[in-house]
C-alpha positions as CSV (number, residue, x, y, z in Angstrom):
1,X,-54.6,40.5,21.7
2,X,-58.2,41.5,23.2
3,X,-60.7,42.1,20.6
4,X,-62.5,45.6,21.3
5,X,-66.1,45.7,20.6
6,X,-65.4,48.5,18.0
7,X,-63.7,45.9,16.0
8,X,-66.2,43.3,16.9
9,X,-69.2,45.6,15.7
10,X,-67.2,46.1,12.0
11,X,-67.1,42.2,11.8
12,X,-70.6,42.0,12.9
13,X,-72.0,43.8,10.0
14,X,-69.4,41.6,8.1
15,X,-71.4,39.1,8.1
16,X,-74.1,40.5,6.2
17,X,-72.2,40.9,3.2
18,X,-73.6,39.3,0.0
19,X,-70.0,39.0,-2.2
20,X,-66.6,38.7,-0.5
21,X,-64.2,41.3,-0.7
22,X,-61.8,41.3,-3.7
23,X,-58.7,38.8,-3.0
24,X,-55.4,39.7,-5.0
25,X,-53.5,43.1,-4.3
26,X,-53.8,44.3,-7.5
27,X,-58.1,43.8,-7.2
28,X,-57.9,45.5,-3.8
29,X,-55.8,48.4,-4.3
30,X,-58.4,49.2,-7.7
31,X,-60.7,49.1,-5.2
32,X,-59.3,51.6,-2.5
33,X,-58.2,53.5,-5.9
34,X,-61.6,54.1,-7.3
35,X,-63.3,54.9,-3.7
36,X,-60.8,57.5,-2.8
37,X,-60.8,58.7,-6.2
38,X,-57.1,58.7,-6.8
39,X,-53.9,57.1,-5.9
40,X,-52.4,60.0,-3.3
41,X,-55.3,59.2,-1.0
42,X,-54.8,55.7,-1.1
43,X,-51.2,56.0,-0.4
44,X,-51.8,58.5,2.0
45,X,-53.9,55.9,3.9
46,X,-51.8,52.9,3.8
47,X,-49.0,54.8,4.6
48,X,-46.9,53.8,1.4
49,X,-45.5,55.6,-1.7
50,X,-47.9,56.7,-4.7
51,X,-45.7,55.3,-6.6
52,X,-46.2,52.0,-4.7
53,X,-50.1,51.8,-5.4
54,X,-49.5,52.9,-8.9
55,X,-47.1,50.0,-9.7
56,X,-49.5,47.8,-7.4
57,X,-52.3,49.3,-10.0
58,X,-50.7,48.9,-13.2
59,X,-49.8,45.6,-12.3
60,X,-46.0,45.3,-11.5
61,X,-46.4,44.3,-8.5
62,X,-48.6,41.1,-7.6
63,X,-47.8,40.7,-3.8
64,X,-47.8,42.7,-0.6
65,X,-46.1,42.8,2.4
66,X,-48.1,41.1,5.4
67,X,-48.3,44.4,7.2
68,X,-49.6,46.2,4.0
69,X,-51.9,43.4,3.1
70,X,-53.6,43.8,6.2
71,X,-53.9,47.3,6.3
72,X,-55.0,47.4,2.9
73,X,-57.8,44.3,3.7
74,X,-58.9,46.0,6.5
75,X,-59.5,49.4,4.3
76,X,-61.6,47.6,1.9
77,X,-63.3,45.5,4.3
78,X,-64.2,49.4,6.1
79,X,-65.7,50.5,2.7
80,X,-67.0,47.2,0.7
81,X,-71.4,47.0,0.5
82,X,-72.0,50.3,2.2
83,X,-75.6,50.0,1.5
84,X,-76.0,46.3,2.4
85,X,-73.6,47.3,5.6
86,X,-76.8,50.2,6.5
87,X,-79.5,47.9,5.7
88,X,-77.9,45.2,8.5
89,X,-77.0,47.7,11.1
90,X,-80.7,49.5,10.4
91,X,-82.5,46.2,11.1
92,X,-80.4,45.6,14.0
93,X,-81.0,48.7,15.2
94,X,-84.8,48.6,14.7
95,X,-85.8,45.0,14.9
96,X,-83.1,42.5,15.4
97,X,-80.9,43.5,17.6
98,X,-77.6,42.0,18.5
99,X,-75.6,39.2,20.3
100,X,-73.3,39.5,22.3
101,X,-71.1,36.9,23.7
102,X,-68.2,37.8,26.2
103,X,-65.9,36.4,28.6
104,X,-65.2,39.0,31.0
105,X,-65.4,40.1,35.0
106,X,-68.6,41.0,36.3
107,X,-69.1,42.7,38.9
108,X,-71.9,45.2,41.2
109,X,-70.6,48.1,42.9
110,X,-70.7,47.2,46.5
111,X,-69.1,46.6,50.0
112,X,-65.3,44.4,49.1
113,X,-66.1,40.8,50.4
114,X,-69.7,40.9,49.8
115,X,-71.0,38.0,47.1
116,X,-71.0,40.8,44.4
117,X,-67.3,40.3,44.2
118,X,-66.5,40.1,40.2
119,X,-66.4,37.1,38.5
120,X,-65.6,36.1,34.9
121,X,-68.5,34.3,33.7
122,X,-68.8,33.3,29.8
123,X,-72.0,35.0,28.7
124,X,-73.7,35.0,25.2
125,X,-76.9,36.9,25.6
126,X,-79.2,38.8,23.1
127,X,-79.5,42.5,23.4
128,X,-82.6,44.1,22.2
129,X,-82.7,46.6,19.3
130,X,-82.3,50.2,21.2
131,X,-79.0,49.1,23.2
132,X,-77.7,48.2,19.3
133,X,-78.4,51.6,18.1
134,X,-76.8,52.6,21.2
135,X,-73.8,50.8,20.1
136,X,-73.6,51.7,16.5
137,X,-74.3,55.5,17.1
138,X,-72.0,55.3,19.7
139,X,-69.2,54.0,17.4
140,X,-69.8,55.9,14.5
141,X,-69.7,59.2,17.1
142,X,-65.9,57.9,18.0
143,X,-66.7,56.8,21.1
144,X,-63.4,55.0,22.6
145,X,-63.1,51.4,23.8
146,X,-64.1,52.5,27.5
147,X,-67.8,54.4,26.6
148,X,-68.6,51.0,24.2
149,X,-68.0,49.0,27.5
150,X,-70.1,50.8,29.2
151,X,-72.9,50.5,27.1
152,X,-72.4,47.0,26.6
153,X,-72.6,46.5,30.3
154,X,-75.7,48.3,30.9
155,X,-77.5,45.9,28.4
156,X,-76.0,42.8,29.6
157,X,-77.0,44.1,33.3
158,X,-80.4,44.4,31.6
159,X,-81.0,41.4,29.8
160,X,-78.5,39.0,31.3
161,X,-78.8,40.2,34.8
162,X,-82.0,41.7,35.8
163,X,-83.7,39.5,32.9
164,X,-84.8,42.4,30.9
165,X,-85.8,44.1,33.9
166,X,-88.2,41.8,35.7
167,X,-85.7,41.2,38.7
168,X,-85.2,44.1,41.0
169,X,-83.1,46.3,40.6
170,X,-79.4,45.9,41.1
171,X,-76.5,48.4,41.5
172,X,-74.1,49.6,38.5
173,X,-72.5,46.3,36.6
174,X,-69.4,46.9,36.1
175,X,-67.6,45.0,33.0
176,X,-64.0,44.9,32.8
177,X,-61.3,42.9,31.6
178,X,-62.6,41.8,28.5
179,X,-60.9,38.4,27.6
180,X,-63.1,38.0,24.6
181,X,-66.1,39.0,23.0
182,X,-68.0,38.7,19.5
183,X,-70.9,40.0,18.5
184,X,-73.2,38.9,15.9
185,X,-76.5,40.6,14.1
């Protein structure tokens, strides 16, 4: 499976956590618990019984199933150092930026058979700080999968292609097929 660059923006700011997440089921599910303020949220999240994260609360049960061990990582990845989460997509947004790295086509919208043809070219390139703001406040707005490419492509046209706009100009990049890409703060 293709990683999105929704997904790829959550690990991003990841990597600025300070502690790692809490390990056993009975540590995570406290967790979710005390965030949500009660267990009917919780449940209602995972998509399991109350009774389940009850027993997984009290301590009766000690071990998840795989798909409820990654639903409820993920949740507690989604909610764990909110403030240290801000502060890194705040200085990426003001002073850092981000990097994106990507195997994907690339393309200029022009005449078939001319030598802007797409190609799939592995490129890792820094994107300055507005074009991450762009990205986070497109994400947090619920921007879908399609909207995030877009963006994406017009700062790797930018940076990548027109070398932060000292070339001349070129026509629309298009970026599709994404066979992989990660960012990183």
């Amino acid at each position: 499976m293709v990683d999105s660059i929704g997904d790829s923006l959550y690990r991003a700011l990841e990597e600025a956590f300070t502690r790692p997440i809490p390990k056993s089921a009975l540590a995570q599910m406290k967790y979710l618990v005390k965030q949500l303020k009660g267990t009917r949220p919780v449940a209602d999240l995972l998509g399991v019984s109350q009774h389940t994260v009850e027993r997984y609360v009290a301590g009766k049960l000690r071990r998840s199933r795989r798909d409820l061990r990654e639903r409820t990582e993920r949740e507690v990845k989604k909610r764990w150092q909110p403030q240290i989460r801000a502060k890194a997509k705040k200085r990426a947004a003001s002073t850092d930026g981000l990097v994106v790295s990507t195997r994907a086509r690339f393309g200029f919208t022009a005449a078939p058979g001319t030598t802007d043809d797409a190609r799939i070219p592995d490129i890792t390139e820094a994107l300055p700080p507005r074009r991450a703001d762009r990205l986070f406040t497109a994400r947090e707005q619920g921007a879908n999968e399609q909207q995030l490419q877009r963006i994406a492509a017009e700062g790797l046209a930018e940076m990548y292609f027109r070398n932060n706009n000292t070339r001349a100009h070129l026509p629309g990049v298009e970026f599709t097929d994404v066979e992989q890409i990660d960012i990183s703060l």
